[in-house]
N, CA, C and O atoms as a GROMACS GRO file, in nm:
protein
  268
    1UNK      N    1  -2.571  -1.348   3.283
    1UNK     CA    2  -2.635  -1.379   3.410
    1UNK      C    3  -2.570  -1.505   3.468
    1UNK      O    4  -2.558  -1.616   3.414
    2UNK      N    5  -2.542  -1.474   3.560
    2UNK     CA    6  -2.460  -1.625   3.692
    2UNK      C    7  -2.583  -1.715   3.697
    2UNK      O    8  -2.693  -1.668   3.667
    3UNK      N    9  -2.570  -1.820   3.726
    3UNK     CA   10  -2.681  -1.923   3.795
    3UNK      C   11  -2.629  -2.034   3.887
    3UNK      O   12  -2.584  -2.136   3.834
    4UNK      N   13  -2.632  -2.026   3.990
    4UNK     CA   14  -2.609  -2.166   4.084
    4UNK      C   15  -2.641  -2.288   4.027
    4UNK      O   16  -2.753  -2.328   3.995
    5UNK      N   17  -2.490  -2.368   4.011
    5UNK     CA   18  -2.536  -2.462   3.986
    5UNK      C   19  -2.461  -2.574   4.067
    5UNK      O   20  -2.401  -2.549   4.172
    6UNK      N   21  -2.469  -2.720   4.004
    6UNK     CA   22  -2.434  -2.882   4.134
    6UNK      C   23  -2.322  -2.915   3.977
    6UNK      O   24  -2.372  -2.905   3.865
    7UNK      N   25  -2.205  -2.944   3.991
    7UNK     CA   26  -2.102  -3.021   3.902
    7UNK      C   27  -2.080  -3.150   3.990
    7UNK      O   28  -2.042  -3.147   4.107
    8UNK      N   29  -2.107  -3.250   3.926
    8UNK     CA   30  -2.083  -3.379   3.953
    8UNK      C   31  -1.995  -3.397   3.907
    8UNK      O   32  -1.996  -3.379   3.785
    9UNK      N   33  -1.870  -3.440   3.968
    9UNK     CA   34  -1.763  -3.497   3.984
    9UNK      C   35  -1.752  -3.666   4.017
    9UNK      O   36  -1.849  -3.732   4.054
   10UNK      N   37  -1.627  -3.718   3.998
   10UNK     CA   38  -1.610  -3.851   3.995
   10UNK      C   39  -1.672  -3.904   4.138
   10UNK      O   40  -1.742  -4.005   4.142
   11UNK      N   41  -1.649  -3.847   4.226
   11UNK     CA   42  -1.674  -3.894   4.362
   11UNK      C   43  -1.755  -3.798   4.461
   11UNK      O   44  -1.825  -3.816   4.560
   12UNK      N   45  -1.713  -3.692   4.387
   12UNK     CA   46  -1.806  -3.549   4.457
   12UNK      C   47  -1.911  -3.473   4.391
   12UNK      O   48  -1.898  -3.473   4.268
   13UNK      N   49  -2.000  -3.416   4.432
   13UNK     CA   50  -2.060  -3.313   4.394
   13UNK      C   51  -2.073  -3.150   4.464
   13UNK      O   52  -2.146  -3.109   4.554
   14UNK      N   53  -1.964  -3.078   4.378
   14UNK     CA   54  -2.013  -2.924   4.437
   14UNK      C   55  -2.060  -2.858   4.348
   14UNK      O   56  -2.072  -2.877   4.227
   15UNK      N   57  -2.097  -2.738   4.445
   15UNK     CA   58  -2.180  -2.612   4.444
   15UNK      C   59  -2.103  -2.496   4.362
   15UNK      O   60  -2.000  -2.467   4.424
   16UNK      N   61  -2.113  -2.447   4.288
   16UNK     CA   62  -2.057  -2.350   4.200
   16UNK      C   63  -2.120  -2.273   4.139
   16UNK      O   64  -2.233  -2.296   4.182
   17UNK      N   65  -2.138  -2.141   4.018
   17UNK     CA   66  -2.170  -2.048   3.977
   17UNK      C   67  -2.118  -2.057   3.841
   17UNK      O   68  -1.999  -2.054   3.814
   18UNK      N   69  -2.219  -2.068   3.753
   18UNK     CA   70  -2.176  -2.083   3.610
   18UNK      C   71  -2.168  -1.945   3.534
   18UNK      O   72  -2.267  -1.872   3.542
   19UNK      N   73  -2.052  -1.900   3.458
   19UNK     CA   74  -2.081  -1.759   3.420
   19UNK      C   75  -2.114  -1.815   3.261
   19UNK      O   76  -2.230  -1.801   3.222
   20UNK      N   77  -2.024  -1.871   3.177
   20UNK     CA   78  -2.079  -1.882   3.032
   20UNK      C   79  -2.027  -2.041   2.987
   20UNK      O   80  -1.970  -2.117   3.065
   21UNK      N   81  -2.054  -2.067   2.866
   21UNK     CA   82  -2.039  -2.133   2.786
   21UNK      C   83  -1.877  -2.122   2.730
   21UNK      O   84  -1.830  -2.010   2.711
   22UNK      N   85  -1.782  -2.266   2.700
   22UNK     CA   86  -1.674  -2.193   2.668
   22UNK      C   87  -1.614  -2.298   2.545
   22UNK      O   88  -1.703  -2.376   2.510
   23UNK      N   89  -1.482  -2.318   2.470
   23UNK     CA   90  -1.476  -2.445   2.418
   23UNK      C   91  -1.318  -2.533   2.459
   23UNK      O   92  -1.213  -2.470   2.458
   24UNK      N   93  -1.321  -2.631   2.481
   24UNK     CA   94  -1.192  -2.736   2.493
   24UNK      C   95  -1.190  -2.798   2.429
   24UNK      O   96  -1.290  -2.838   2.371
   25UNK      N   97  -1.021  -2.854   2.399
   25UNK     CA   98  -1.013  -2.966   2.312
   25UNK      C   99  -0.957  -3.056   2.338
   25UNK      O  100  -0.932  -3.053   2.458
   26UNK      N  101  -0.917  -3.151   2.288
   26UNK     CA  102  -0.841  -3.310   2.345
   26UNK      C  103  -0.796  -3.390   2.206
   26UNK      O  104  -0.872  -3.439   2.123
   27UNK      N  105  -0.649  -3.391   2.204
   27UNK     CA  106  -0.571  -3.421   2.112
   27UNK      C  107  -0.603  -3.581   2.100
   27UNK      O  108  -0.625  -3.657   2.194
   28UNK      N  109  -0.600  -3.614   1.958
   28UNK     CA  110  -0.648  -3.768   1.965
   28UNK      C  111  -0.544  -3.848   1.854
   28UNK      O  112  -0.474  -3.772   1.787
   29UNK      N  113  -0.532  -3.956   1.835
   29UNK     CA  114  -0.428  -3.999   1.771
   29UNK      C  115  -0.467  -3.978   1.617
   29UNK      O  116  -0.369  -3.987   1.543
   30UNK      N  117  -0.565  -3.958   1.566
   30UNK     CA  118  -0.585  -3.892   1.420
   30UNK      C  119  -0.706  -3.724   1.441
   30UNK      O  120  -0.813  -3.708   1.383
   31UNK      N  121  -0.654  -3.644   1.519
   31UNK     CA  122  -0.676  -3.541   1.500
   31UNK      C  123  -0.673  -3.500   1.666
   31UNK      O  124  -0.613  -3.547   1.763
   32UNK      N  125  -0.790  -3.360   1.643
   32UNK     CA  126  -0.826  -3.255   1.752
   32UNK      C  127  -0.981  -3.284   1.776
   32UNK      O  128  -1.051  -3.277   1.675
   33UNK      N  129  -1.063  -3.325   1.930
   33UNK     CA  130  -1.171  -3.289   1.927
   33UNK      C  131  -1.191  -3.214   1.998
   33UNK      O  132  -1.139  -3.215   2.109
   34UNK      N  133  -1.284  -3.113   1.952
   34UNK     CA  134  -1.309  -3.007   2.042
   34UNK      C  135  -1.449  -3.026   2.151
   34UNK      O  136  -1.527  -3.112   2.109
   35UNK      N  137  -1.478  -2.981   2.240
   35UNK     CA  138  -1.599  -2.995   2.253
   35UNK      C  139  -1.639  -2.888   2.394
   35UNK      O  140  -1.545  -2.840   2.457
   36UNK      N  141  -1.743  -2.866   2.425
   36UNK     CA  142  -1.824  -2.765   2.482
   36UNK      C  143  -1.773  -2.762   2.652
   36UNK      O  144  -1.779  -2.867   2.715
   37UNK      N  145  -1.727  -2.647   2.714
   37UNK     CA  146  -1.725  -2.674   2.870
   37UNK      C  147  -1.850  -2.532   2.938
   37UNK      O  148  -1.903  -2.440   2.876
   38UNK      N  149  -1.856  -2.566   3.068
   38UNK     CA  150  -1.900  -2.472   3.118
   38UNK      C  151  -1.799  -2.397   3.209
   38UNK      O  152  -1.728  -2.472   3.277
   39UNK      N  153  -1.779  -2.268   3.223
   39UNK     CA  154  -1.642  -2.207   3.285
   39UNK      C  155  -1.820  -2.157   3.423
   39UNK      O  156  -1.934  -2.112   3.419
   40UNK      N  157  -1.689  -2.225   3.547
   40UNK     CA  158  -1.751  -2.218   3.690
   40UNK      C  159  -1.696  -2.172   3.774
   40UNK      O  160  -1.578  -2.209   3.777
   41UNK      N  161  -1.725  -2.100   3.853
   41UNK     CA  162  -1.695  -2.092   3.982
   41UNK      C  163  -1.673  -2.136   4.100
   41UNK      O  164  -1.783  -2.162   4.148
   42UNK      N  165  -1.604  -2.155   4.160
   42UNK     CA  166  -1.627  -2.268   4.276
   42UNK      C  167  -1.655  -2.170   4.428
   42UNK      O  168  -1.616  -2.054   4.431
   43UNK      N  169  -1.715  -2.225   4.531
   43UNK     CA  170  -1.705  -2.108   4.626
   43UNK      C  171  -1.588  -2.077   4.665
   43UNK      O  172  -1.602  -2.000   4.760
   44UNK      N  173  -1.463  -2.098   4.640
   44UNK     CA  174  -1.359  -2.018   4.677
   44UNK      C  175  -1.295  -1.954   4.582
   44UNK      O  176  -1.172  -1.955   4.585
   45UNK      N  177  -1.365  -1.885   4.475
   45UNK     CA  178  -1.348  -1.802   4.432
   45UNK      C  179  -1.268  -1.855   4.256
   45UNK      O  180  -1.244  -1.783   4.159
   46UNK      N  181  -1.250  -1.980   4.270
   46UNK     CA  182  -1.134  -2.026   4.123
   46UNK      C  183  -1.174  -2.056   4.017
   46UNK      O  184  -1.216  -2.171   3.999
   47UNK      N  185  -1.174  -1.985   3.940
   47UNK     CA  186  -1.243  -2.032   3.779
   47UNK      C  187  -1.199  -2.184   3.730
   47UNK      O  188  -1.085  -2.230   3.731
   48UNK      N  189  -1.291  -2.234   3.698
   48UNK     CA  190  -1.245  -2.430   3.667
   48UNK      C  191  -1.331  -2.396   3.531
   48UNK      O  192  -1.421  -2.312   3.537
   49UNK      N  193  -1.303  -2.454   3.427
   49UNK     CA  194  -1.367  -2.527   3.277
   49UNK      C  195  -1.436  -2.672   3.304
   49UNK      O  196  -1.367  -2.766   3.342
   50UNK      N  197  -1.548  -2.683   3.286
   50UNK     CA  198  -1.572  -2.835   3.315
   50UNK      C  199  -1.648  -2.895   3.229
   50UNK      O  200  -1.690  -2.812   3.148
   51UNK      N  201  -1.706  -3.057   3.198
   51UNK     CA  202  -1.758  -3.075   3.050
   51UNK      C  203  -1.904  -3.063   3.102
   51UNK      O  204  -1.939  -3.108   3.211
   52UNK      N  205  -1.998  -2.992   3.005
   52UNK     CA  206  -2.090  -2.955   3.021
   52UNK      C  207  -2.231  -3.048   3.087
   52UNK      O  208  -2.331  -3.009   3.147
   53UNK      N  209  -2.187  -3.182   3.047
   53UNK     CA  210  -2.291  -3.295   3.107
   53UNK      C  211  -2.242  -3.348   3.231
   53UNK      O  212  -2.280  -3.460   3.266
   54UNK      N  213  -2.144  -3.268   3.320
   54UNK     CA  214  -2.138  -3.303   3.470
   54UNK      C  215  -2.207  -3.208   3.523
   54UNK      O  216  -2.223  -3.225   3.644
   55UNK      N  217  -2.268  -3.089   3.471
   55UNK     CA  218  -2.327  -2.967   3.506
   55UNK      C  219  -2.484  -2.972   3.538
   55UNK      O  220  -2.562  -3.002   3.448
   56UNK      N  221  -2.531  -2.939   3.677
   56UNK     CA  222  -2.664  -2.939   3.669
   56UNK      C  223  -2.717  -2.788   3.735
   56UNK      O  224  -2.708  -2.753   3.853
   57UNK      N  225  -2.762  -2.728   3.644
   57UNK     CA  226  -2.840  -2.587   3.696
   57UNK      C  227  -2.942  -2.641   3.784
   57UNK      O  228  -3.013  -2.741   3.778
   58UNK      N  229  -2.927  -2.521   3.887
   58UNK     CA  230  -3.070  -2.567   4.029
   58UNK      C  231  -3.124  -2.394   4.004
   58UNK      O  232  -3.078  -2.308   3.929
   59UNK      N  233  -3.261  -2.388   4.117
   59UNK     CA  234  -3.310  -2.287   4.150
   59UNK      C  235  -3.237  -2.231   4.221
   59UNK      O  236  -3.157  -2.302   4.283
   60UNK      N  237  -3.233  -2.104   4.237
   60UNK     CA  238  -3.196  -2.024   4.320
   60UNK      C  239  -3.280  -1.999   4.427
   60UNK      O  240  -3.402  -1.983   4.424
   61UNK      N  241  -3.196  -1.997   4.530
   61UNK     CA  242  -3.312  -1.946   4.638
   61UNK      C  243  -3.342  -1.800   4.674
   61UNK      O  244  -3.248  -1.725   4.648
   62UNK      N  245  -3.478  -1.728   4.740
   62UNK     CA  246  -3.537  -1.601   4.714
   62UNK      C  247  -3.419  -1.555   4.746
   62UNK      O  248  -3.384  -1.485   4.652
   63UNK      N  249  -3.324  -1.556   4.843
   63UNK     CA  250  -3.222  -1.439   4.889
   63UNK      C  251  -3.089  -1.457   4.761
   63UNK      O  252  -3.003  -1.370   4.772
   64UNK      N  253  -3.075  -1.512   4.698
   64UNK     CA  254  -2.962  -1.545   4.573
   64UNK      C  255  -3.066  -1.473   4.482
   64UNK      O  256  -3.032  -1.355   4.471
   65UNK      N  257  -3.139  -1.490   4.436
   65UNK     CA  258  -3.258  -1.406   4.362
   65UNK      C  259  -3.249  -1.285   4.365
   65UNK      O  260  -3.256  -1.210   4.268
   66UNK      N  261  -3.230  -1.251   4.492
   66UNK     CA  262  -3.304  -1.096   4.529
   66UNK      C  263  -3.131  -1.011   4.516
   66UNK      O  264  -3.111  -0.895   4.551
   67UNK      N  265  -3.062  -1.074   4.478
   67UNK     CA  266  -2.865  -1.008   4.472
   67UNK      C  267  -2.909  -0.942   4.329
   67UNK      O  268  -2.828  -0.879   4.262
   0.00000   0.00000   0.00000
């Protein structure tokens, strides 16, 4: 299930569509950490990975509901 959600960004906040849960990692000078993204949508259509605590699920409104 999709859900509308707000990704806060450094300076911005948009509007996007979260489809699932996904994982990334980030090379560090004594190893690999991995850690949790949410894979989004943006309204123009481009799949982005982003870290899960810039992510805020909202309500949907009745007509996003009713799709």
């Amino acid at each position: 299930m999709t859900r509308p959600v707000i990704v806060h960004l450094k300076d911005v906040s948009r509007k996007g569509i979260f489809h699932e849960f996904g994982v990334d990692f980030e090379e560090l000078t004594d190893g690999v950490g991995n850690y949790t993204i949410a894979i989004i949508e943006w309204e123009d259509g481009i799949l982005e990975g982003v870290p899960v605590w810039k992510v805020q699920f909202v309500t949907p409104t009745t007509v996003e509901a009713d799709r």
